[in-house]
C-alpha positions in Angstrom: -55.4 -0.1 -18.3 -58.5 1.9 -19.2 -61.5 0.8 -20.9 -63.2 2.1 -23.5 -66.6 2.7 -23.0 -69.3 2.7 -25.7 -72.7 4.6 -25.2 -76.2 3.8 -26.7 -79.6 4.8 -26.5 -82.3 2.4 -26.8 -86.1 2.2 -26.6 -89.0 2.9 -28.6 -93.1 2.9 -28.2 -93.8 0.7 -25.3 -97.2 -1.7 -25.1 -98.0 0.3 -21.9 -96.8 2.5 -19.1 -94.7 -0.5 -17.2 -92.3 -0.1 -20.6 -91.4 -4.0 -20.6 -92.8 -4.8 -23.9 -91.7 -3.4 -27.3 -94.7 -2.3 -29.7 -93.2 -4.5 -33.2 -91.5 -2.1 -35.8 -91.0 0.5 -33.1 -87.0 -0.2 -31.6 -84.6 2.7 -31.9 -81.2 2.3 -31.1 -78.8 5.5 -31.5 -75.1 5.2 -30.7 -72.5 4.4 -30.6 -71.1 7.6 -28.2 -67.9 6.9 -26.0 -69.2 9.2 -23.2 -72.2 9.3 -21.6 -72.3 13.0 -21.8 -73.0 12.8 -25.7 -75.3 10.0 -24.8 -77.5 12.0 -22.7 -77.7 14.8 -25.4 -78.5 12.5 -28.1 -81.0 10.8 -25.9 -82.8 14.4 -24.8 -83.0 15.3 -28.8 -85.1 12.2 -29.1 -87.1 12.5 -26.2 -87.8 16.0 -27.3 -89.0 14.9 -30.9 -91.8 12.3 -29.4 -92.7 14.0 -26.2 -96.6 13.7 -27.0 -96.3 9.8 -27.4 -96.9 8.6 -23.6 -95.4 5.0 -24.2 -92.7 5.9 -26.1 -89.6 5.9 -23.5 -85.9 5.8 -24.5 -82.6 4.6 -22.4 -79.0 5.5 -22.1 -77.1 2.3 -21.7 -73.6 1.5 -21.1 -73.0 -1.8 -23.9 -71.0 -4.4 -22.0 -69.4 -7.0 -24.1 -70.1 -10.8 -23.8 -67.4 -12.6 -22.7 -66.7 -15.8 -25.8 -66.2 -19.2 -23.8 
C-alpha cells in the first residue's frame, strides 16, 4: 500500500546562528504539499523573501503522524 506523504516548511528568526531557539512571534509554517518537490519551491520563495535576515532559517520536513495508544 502506498503512503501518502505530506510536506511542510517550518522555521522562522532564530535566537542565533546554532538555530535551536525560536525568537517568540516569529514561527512560519507553510504546507501542506504532498511532494517534496513543491516543498522545496515553496521553501526557496521564502528563503528568497528574507535573505538579508541572518537568523532567520526555514526547513522542509516530512510530517509523520503520532501513532494514538
Amino acid at each position: 500500500m502506498n503512503e501518502r506523504q505530506i510536506w511542510v516548511v517550518w522555521g522562522g528568526v532564530f535566537t542565533d546562528t546554532n538555530f535551536t531557539i525560536l525568537e517568540p512571534g516569529t514561527e512560519e509554517l507553510h504546507g501542506p504539499y504532498h511532494d517534496e518537490a513543491t516543498a522545496t519551491r515553496a521553501w526557496q520563495d521564502h528563503m528568497r523573501r528574507k535573505v538579508d535576515i541572518a537568523t532567520h532559517r526555514l526547513f522542509v520536513m516530512l510530517a509523520q503522524p503520532t501513532k494514538v495508544a
